[in-house]
VMD Tcl script that builds the backbone (N, CA, C; Angstrom):
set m [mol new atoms 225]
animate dup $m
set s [atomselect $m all]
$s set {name element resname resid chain x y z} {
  {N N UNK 1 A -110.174 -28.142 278.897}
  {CA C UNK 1 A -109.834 -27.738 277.561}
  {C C UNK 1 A -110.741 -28.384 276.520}
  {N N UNK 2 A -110.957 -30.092 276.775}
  {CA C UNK 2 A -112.185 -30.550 276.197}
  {C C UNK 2 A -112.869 -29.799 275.367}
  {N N UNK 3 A -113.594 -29.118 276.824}
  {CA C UNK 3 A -115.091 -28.956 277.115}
  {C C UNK 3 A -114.874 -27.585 275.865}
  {N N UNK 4 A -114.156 -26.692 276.208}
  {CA C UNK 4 A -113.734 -25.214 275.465}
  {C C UNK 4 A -113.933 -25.315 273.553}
  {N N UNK 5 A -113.291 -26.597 273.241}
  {CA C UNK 5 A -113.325 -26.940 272.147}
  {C C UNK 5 A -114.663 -27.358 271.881}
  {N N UNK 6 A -115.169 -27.867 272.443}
  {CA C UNK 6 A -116.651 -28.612 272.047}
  {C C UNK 6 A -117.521 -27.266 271.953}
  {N N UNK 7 A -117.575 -26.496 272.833}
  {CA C UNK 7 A -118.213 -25.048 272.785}
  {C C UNK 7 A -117.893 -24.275 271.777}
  {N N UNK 8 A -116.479 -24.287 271.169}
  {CA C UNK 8 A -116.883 -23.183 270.175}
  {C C UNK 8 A -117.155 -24.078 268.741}
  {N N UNK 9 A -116.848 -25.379 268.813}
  {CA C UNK 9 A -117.111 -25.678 267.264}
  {C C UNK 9 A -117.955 -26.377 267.049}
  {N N UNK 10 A -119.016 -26.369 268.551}
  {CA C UNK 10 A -120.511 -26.556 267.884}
  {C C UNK 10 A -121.350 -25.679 267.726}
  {N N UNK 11 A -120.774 -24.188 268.380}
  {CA C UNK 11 A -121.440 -22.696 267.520}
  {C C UNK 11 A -120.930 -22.049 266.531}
  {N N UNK 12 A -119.955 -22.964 265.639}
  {CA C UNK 12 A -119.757 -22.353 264.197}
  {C C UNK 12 A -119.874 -23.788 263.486}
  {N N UNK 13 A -120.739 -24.848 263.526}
  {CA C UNK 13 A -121.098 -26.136 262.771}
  {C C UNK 13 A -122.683 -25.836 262.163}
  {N N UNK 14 A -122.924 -26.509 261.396}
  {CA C UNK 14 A -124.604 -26.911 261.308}
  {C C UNK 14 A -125.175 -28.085 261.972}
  {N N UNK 15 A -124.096 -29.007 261.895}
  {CA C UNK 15 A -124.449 -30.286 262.904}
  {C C UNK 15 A -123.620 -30.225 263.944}
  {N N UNK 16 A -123.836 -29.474 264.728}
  {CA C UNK 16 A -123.619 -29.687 266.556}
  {C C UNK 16 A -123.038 -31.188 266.833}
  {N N UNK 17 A -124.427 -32.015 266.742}
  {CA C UNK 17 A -124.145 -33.684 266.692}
  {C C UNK 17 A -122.781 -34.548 266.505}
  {N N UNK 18 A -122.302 -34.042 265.509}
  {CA C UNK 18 A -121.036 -34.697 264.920}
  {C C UNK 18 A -120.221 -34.376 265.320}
  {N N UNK 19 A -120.041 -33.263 266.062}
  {CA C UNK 19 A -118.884 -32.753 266.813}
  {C C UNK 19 A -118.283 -33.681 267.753}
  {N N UNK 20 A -116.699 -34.072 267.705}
  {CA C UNK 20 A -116.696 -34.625 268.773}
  {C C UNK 20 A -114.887 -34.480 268.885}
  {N N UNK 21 A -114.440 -34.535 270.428}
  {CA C UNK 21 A -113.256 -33.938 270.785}
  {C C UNK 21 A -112.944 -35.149 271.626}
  {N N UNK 22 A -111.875 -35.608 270.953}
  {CA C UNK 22 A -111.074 -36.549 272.165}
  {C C UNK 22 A -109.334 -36.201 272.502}
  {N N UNK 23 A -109.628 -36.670 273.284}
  {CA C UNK 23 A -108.252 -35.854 274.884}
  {C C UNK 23 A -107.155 -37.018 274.721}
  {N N UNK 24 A -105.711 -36.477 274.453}
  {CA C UNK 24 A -105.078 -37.372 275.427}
  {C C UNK 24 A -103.974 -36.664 275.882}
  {N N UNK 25 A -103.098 -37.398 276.397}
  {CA C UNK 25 A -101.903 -36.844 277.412}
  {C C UNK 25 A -100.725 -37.939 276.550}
  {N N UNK 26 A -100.247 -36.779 276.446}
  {CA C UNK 26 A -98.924 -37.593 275.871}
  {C C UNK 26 A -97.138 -36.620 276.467}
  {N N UNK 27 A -96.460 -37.061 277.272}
  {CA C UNK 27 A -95.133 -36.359 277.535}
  {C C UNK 27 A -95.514 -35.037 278.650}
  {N N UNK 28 A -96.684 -35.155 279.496}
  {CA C UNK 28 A -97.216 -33.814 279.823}
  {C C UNK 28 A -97.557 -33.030 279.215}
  {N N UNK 29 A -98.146 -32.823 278.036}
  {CA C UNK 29 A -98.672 -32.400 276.911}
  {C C UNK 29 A -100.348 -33.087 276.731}
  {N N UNK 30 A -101.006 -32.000 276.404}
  {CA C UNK 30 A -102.370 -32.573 276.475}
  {C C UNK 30 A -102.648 -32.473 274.793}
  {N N UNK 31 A -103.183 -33.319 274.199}
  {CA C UNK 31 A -103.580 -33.196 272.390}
  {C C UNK 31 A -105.201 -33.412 272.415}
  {N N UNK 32 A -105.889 -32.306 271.526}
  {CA C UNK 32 A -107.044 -32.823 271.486}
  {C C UNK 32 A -107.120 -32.840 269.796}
  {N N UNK 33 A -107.689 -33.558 269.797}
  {CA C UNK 33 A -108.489 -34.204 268.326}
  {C C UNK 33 A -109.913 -33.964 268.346}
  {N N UNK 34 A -110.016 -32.806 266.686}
  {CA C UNK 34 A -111.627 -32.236 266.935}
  {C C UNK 34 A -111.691 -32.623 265.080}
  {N N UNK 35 A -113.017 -33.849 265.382}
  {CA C UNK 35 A -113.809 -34.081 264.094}
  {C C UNK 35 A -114.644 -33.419 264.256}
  {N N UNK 36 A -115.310 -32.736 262.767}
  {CA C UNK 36 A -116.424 -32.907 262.290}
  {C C UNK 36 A -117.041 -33.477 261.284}
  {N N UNK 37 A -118.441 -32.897 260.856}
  {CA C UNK 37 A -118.984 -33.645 259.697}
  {C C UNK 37 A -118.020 -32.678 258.550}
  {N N UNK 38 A -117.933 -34.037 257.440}
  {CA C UNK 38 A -117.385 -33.282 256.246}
  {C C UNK 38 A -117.672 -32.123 255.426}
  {N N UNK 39 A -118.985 -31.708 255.641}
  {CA C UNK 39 A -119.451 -30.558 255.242}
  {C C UNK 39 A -119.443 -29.275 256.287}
  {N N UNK 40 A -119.384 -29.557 257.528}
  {CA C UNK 40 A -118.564 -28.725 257.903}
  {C C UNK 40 A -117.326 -28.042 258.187}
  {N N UNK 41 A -116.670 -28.657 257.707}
  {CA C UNK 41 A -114.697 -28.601 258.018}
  {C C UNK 41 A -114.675 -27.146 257.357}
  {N N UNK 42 A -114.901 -26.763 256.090}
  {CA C UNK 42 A -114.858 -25.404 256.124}
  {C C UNK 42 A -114.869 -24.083 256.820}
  {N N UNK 43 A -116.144 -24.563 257.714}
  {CA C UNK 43 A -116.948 -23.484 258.527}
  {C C UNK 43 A -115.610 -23.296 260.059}
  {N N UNK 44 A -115.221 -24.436 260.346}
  {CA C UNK 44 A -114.046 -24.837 261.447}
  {C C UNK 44 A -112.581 -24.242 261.073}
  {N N UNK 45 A -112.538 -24.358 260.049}
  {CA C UNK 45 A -111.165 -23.751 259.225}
  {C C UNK 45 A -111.390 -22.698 259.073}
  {N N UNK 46 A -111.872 -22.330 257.664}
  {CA C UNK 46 A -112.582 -20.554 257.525}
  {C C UNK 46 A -111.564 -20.165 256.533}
  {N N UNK 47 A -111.382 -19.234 256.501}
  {CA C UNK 47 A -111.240 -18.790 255.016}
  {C C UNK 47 A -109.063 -18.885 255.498}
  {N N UNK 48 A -108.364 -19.603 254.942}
  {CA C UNK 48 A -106.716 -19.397 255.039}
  {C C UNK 48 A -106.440 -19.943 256.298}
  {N N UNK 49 A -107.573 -20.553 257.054}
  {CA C UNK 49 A -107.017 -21.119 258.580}
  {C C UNK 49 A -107.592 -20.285 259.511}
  {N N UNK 50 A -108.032 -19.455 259.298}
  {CA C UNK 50 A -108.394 -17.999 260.309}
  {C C UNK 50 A -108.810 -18.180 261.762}
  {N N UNK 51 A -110.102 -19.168 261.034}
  {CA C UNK 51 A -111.028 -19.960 262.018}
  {C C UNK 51 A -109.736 -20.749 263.066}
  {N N UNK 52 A -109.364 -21.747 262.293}
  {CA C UNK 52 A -108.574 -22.619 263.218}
  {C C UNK 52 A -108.045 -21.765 263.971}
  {N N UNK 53 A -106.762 -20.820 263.467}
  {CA C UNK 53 A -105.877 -20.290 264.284}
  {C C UNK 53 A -106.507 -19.529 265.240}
  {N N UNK 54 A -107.503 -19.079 265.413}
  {CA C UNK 54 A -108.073 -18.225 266.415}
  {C C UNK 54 A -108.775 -19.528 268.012}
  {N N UNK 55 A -109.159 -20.395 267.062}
  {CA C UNK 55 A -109.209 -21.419 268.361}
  {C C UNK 55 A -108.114 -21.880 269.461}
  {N N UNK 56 A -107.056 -22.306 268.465}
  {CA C UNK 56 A -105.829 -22.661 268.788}
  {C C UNK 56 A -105.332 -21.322 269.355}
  {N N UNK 57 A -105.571 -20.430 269.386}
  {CA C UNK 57 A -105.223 -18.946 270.132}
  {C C UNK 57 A -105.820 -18.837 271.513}
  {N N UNK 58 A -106.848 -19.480 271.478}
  {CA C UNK 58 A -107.654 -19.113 272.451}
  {C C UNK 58 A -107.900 -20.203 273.420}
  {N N UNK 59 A -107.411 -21.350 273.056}
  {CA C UNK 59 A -106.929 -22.442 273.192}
  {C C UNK 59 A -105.645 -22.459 274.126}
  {N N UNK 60 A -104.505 -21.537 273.692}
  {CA C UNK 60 A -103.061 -21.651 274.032}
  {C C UNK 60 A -103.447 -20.583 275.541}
  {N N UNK 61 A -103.995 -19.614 275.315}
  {CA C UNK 61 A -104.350 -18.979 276.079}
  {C C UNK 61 A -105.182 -19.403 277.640}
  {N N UNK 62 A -106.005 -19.977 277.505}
  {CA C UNK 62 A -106.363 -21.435 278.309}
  {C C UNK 62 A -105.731 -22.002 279.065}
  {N N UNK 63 A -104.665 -22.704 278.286}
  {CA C UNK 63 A -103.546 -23.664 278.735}
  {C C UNK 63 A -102.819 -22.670 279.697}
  {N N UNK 64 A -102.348 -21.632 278.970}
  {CA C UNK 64 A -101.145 -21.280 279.948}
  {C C UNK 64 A -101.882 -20.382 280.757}
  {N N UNK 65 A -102.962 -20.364 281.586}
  {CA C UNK 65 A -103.405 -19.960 282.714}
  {C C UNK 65 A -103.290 -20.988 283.404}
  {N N UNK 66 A -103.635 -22.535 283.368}
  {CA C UNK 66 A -102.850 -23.272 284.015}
  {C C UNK 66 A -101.723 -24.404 283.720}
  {N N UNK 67 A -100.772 -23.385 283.347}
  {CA C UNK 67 A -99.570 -23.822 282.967}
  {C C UNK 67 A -99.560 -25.110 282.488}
  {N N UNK 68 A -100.025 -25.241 281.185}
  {CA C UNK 68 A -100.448 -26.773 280.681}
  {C C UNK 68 A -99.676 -26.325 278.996}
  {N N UNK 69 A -99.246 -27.063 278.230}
  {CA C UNK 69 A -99.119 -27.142 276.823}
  {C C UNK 69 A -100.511 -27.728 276.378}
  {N N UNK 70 A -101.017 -27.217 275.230}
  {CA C UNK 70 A -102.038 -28.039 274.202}
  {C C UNK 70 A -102.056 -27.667 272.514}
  {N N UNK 71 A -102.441 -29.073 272.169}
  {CA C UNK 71 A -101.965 -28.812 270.706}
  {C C UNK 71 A -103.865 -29.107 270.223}
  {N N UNK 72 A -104.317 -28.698 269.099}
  {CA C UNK 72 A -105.386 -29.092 268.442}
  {C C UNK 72 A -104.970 -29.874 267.150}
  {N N UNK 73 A -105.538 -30.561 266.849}
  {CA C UNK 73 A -105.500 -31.243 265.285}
  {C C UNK 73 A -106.662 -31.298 264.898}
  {N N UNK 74 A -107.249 -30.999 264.168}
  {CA C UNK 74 A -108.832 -30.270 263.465}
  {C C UNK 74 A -108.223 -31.739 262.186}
  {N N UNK 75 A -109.576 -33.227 262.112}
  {CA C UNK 75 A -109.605 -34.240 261.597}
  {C C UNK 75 A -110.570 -33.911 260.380}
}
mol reanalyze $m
mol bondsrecalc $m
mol representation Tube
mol addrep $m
């Protein structure tokens, strides 16, 4: 799931670089935490959340192929 996150929000960043996704496990529940640079947070969000929610869509979708919960928090 990591890896999924790192792929799409270093092809909608300008700095790739700054991207960075950390994992944890909490209750059988997996949480990832995705920074970027401050001038990109826009481009990650998008216009009303759009951006986000479509990750987190595609994201949930992921998970429950192998029956996993995951949450994103975009820092």
């Amino acid at each position: 799931m990591k890896e999924l996150v790192e792929v799409i929000a270093k092809a909608l960043v300008n700095n790739p670089d700054e991207v960075v996704v950390i994992e944890t496990e909490e209750n059988g529940e997996t949480r990832l935490d995705l920074t970027v640079d401050p001038s990109d947070m826009g481009k990650v969000i998008g216009k009303q959340g759009r951006i986000a929610k479509a990750i987190r869509t595609v994201l949930k979708v992921a998970a429950s192929k192998e029956n996993k919960r995951v949450t994103l928090d975009i820092n």
